[in-house]
Backbone as CSV, one residue per row, in Angstrom:
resi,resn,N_x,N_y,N_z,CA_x,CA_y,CA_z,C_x,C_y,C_z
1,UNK,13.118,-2.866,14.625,13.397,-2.144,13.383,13.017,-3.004,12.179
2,UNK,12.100,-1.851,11.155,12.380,-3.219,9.686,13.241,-3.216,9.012
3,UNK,13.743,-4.136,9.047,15.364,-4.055,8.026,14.311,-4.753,6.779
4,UNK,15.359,-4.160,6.052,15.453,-4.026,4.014,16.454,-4.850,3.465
5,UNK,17.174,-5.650,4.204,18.559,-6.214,3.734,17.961,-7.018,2.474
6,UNK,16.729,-7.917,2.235,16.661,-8.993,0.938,15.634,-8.059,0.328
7,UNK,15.808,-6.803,0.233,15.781,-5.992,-1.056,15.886,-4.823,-1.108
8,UNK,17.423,-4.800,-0.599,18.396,-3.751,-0.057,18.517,-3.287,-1.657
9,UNK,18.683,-4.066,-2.525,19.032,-3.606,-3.920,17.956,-2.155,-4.478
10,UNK,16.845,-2.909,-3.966,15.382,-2.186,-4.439,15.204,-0.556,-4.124
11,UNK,15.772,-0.226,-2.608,15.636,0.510,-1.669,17.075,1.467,-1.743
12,UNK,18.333,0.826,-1.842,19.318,1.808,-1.510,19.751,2.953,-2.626
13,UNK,18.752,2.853,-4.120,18.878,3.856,-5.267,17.836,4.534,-4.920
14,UNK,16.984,4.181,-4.467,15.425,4.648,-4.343,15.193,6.411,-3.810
15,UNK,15.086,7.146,-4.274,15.053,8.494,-3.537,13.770,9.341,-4.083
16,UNK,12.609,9.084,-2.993,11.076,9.874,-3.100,11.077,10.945,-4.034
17,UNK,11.577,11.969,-4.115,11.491,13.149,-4.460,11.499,12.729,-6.093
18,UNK,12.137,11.478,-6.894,12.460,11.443,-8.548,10.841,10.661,-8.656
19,UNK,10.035,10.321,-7.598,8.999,9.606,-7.927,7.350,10.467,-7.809
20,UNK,7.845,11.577,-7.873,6.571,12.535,-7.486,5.255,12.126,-8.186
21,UNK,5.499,12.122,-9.892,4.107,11.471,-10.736,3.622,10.329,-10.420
22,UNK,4.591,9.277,-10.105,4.264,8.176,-9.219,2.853,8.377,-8.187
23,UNK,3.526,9.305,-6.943,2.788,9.084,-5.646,1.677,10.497,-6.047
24,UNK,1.634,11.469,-7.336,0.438,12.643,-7.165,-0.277,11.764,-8.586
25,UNK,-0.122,10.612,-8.886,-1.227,9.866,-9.595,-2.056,9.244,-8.679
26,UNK,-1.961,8.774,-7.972,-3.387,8.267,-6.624,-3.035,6.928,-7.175
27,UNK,-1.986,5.976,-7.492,-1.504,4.747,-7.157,-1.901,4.113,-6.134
28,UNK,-1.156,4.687,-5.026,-1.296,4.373,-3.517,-1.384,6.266,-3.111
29,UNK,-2.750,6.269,-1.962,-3.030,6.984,-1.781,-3.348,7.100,-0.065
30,UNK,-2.779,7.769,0.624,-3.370,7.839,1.957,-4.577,8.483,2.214
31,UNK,-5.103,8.495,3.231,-6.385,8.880,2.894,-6.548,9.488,4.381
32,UNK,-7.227,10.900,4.586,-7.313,12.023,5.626,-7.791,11.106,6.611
33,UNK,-9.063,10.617,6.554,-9.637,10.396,7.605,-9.452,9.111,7.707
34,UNK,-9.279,8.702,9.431,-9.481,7.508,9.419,-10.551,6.532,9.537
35,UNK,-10.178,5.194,10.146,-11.929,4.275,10.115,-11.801,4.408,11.475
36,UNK,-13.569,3.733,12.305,-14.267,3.950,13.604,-13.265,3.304,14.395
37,UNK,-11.930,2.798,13.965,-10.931,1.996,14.758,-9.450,3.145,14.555
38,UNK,-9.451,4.181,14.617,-8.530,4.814,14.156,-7.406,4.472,13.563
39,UNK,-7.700,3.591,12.588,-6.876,2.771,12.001,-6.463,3.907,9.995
40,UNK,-5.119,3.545,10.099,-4.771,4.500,8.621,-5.740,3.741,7.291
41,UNK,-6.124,4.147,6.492,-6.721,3.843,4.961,-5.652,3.811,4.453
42,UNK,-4.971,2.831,3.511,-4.195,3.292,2.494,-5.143,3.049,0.770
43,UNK,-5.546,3.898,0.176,-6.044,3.127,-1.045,-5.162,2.804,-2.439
44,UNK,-4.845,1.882,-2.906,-4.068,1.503,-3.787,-5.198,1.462,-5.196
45,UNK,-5.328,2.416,-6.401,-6.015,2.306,-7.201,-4.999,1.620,-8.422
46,UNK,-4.707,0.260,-8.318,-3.836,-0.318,-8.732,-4.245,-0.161,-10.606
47,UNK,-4.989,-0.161,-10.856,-5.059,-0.090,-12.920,-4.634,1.417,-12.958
48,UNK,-4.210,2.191,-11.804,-3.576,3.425,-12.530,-1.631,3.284,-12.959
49,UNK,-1.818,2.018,-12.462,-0.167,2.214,-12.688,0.284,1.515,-13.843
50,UNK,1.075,1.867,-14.685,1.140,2.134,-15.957,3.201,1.238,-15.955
51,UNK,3.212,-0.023,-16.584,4.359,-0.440,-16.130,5.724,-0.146,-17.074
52,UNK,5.039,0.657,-18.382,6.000,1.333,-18.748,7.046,2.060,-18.842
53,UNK,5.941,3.245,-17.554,6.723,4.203,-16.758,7.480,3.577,-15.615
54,UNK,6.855,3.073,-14.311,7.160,2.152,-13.560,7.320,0.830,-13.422
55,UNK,8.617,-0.015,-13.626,8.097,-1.133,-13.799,7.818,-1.973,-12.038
56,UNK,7.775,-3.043,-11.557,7.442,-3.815,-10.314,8.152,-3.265,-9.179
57,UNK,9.597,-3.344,-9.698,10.059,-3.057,-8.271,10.250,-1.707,-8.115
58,UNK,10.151,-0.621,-9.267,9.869,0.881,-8.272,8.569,0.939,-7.627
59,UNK,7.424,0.535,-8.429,6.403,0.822,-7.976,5.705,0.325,-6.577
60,UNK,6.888,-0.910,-6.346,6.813,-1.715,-4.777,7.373,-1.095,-4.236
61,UNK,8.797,-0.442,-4.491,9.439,0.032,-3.156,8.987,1.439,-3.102
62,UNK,8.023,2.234,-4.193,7.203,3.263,-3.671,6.685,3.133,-2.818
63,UNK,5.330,2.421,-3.439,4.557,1.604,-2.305,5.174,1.704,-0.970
64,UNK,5.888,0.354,-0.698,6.543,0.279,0.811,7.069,1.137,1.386
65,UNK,8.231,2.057,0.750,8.293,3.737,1.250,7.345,3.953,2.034
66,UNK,6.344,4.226,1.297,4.929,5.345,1.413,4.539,4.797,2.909
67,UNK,4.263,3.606,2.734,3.745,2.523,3.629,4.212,3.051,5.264
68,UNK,5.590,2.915,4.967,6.658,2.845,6.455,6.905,4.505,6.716
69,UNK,6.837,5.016,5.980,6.715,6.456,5.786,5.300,7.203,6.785
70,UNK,3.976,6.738,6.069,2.856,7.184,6.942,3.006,6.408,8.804
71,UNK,3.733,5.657,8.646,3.755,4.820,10.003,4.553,5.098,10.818
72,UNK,5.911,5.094,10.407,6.821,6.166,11.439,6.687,7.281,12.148
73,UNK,5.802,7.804,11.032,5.499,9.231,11.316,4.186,9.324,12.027
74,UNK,4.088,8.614,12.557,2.351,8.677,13.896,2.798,6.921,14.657
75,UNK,2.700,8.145,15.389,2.352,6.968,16.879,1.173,6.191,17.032
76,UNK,0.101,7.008,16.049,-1.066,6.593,15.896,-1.590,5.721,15.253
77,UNK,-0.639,5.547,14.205,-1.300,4.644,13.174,0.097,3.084,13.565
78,UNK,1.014,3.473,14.481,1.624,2.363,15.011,0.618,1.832,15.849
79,UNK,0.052,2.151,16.616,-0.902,1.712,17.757,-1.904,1.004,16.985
80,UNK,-2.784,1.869,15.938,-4.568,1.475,15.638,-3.913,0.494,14.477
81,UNK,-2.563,0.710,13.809,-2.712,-0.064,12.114,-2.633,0.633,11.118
82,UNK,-3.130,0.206,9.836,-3.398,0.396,8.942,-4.107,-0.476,8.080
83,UNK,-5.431,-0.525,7.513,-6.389,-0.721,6.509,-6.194,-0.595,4.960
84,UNK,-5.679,-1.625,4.216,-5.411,-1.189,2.970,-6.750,-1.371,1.795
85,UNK,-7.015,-0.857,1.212,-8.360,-1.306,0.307,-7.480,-1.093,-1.558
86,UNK,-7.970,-2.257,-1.879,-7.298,-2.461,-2.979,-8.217,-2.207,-4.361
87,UNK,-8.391,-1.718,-4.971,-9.157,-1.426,-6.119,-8.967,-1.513,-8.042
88,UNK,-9.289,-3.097,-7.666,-8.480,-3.101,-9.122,-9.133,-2.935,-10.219
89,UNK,-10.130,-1.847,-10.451,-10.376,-1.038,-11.642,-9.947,-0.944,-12.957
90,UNK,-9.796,-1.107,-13.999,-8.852,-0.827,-14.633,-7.681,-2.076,-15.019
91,UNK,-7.362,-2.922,-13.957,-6.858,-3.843,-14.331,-6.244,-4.621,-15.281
92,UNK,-5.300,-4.789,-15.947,-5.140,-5.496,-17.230,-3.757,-6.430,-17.212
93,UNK,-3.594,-7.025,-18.359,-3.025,-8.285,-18.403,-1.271,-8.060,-18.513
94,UNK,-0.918,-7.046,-18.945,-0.094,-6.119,-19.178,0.987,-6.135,-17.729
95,UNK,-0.259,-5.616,-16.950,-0.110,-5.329,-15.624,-0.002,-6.520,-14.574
96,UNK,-0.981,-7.728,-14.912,-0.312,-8.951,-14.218,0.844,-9.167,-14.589
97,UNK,1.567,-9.280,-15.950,2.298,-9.753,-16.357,3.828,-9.061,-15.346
98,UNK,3.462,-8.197,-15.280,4.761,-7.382,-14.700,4.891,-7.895,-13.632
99,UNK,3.792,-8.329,-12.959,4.477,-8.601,-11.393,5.803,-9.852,-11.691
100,UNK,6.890,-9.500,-10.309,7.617,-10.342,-10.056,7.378,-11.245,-8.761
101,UNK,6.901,-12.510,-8.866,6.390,-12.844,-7.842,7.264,-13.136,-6.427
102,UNK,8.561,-13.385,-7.254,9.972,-13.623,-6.099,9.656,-12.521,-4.829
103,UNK,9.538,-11.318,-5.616,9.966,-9.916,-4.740,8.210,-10.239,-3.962
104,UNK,7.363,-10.496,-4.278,6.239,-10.164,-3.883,6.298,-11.274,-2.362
105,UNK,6.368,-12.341,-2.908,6.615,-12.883,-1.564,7.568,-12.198,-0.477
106,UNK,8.884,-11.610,-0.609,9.595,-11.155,0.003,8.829,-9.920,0.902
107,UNK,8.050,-9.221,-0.027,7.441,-8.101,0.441,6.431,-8.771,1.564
108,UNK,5.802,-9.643,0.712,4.660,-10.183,2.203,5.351,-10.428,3.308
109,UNK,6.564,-11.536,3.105,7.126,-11.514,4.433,7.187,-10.218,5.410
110,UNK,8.041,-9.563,4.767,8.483,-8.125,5.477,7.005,-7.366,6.044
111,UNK,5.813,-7.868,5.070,4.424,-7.186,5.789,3.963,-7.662,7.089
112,UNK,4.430,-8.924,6.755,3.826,-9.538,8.476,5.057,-9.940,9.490
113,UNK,5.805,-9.584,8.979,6.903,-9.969,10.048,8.059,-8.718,10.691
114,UNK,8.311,-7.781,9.723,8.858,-6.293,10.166,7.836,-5.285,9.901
115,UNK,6.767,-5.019,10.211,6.355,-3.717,9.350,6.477,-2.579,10.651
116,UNK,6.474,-1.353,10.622,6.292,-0.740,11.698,4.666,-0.621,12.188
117,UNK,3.899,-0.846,11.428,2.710,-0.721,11.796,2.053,-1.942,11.281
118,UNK,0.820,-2.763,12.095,0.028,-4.177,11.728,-1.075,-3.679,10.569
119,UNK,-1.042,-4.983,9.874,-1.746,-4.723,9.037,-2.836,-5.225,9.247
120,UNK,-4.014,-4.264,9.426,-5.158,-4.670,10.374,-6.665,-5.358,8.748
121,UNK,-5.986,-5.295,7.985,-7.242,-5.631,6.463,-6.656,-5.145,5.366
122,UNK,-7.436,-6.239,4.043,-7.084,-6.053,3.155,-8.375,-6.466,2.576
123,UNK,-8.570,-5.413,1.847,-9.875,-4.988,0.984,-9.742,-4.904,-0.314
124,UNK,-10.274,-5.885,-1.248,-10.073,-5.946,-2.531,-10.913,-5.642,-3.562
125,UNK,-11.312,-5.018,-4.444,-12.526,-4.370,-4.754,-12.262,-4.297,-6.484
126,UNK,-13.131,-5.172,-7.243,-13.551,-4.977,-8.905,-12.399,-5.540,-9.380
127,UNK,-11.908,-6.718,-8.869,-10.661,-7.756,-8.885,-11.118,-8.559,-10.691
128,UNK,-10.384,-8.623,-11.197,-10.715,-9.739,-12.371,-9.941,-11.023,-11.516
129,UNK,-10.393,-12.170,-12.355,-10.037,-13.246,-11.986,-8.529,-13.559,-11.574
130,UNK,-7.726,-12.999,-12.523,-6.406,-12.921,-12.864,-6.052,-12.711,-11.015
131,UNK,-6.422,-11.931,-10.307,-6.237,-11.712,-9.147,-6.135,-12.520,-7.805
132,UNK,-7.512,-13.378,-8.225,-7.802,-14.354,-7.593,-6.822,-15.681,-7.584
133,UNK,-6.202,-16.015,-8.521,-5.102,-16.643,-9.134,-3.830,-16.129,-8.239
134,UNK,-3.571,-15.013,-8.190,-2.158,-14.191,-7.614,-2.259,-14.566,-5.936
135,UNK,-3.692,-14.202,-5.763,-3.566,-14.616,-3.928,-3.358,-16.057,-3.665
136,UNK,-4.224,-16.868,-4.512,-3.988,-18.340,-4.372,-2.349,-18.791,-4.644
137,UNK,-1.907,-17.996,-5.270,-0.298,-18.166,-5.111,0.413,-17.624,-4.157
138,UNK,0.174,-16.866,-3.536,0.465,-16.648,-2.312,0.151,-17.082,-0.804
139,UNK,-0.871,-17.538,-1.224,-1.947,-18.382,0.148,-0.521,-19.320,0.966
140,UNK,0.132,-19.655,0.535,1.160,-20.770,1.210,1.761,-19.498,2.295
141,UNK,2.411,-18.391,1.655,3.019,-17.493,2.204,2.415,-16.697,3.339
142,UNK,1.134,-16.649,3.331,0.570,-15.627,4.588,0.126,-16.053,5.599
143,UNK,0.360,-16.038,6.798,-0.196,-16.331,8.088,-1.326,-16.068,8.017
144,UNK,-2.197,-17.404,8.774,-3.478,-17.764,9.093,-4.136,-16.087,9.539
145,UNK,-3.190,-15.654,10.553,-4.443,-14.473,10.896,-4.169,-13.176,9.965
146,UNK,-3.467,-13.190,9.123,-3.488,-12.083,7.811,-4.572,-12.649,6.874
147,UNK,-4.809,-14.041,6.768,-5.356,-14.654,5.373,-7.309,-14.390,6.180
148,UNK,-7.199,-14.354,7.328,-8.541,-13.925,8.156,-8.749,-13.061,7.929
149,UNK,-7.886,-11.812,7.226,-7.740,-10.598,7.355,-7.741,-9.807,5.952
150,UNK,-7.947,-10.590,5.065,-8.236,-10.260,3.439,-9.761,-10.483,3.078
151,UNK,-10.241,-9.893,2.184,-11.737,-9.814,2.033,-12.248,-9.226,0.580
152,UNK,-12.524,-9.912,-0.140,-12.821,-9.802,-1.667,-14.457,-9.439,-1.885
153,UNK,-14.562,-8.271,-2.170,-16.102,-7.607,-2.550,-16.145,-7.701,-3.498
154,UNK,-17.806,-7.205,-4.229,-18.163,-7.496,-5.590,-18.128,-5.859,-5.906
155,UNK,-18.836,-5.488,-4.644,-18.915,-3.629,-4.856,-18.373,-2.869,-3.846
156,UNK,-18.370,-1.541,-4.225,-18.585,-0.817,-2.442,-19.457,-0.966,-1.521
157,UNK,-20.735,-1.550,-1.524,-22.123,-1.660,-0.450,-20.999,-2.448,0.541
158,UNK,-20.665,-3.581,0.175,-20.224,-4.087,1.198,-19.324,-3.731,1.936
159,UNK,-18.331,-3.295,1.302,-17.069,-2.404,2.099,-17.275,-1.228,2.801
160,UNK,-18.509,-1.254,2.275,-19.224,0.546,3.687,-19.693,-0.030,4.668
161,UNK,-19.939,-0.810,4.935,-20.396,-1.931,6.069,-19.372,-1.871,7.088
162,UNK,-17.999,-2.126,6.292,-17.053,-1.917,7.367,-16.152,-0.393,7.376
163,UNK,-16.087,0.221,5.884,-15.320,1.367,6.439,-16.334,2.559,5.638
164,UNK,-16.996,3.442,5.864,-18.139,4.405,6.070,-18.226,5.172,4.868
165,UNK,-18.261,5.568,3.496,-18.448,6.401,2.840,-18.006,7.638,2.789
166,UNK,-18.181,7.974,3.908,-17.470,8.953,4.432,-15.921,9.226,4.649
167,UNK,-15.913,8.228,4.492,-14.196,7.729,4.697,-13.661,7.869,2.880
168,UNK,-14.215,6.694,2.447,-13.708,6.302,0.854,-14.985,6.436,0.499
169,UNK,-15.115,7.336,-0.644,-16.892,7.371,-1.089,-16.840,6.084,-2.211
170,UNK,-18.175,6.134,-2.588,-18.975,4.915,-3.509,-18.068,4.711,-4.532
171,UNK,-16.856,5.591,-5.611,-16.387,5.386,-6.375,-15.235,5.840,-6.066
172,UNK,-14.096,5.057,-5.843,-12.688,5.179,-5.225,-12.001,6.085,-5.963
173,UNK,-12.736,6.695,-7.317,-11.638,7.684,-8.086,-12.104,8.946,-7.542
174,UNK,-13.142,9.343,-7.145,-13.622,10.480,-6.203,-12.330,11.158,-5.203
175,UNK,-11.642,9.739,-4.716,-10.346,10.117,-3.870,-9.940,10.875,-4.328
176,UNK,-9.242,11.155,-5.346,-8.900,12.162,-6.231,-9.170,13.581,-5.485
177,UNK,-10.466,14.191,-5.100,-10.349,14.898,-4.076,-9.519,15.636,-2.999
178,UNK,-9.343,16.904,-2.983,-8.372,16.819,-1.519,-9.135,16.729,-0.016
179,UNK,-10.362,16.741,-0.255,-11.436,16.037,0.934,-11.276,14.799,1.367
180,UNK,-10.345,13.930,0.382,-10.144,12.506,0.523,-8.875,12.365,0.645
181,UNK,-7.943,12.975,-0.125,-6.605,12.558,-0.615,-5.633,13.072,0.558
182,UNK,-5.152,12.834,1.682,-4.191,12.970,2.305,-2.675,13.986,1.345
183,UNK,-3.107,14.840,1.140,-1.986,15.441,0.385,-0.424,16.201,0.861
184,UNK,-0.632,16.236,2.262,0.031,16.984,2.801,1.265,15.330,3.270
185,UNK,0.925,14.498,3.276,1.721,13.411,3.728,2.613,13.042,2.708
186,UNK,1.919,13.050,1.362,2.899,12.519,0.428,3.516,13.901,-0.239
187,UNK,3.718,15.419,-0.189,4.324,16.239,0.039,5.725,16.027,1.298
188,UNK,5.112,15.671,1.971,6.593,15.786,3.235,7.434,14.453,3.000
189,UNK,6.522,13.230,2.370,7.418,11.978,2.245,8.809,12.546,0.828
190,UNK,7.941,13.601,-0.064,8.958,14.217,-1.112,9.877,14.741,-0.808
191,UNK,9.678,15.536,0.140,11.164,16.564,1.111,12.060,15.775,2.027
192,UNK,11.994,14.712,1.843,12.643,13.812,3.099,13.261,12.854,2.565
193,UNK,14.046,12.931,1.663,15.103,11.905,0.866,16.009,11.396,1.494
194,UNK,16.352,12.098,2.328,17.199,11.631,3.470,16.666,11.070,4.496
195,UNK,15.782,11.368,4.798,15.109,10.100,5.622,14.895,8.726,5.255
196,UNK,14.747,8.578,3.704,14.383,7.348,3.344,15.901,6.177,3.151
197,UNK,17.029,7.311,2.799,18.432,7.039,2.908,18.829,6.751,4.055
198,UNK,18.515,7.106,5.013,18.605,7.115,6.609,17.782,5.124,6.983
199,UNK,17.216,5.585,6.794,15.816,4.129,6.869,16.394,2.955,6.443
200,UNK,17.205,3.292,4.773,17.505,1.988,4.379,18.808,1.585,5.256
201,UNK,19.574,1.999,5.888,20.656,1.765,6.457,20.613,1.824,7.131
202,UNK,19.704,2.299,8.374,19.648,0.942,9.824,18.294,0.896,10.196
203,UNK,17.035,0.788,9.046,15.637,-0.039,9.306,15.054,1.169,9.917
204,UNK,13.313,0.735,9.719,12.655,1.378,9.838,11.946,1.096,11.307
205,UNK,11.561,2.070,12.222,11.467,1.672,13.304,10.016,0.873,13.296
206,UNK,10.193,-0.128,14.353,8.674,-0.758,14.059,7.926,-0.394,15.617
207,UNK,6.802,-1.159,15.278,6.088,-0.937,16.856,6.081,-1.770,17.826
């Protein structure tokens, strides 16, 4: 099970359904199809999130919701994974500033050590420097075969190499799409408040 206990705080107010503009802005976005490894896409179009509205820790324990949410719910994507591609577009200083790095480490832990599903890549895409800085602060925190498992592009050419166009096209705001956008997942994660209430109080099942 993944237990939530060191950021039980984050999680036990938390209820999907008050975060709808959140998850129908394409923040974090699941994505229909999967890659040649039947592994889940998650795309995070991170310069859409706006820390005014959201500040760090809703927009993490959205995130992680969403995360443990698509994974519970398939046997499938417990088995193949999940593929995250990160797209920091948009990007700004505003938006570094918000992170809390305490919680962020906490979260990595919980990524590689409870998640219900492995995290099979991490795809980073139109990163400003500022970024590059954030992982190197984290580099202490991630296991050797996660840090094998991160991969910083300049464009999409390269990231179609490994996950197909077809999958995530040439310009990640295209997702936007319901050809792309998994819509029906983050609809049912909205109706299920009680599931997520359920989750925080005795963990999320893992694989």
């Amino acid at each position: 099970m993944m237990r939530l206990d060191e950021m039980q705080d984050l999680f036990e107010q938390f209820i999907p359904s008050q975060f709808k503009d959140f998850y129908y802005s394409g923040i974090v976005t699941p994505l229909t199809k999967r890659d040649s490894q039947g592994r889940l896409i998650l795309l995070g179009r991170l310069g859409r999130w706006k820390v005014d509205e959201y500040d760090f820790d809703q927009a993490l324990a959205a995130s992680i919701v969403l995360f443990n949410y698509c994974a519970a719910k398939s046997i499938k994507t417990q088995h193949c994974g999940v593929v995250a591609v990160l797209d920091f577009r948009g990007w700004n200083l505003q938006q570094m500033l918000g992170i809390k790095i305490g919680r962020l480490k906490i979260a990595v832990k919980l990524m590689q050590d409870s998640c219900p599903a492995k995290i099979k890549g991490f795809h980073i895409l139109h990163h400003p420097r500022l970024v590059k800085v954030l992982y190197f602060l984290l580099t202490p925190f991630l296991k050797k075969k996660l840090r094998s498992r991160i991969h910083f592009h300049s464009d999409e050419s390269s990231l179609h190499e490994l996950i197909g166009p077809d999958i995530i096209p040439a310009t990640s705001e295209a997702v936007a799409q319901n050809s792309y956008f998994d819509e029906k997942m983050i609809t049912d994660l909205l109706s299920e408040d009680k599931y997520n209430l359920d989750m925080v109080t005795f963990g999320y099942p893992s694989c």
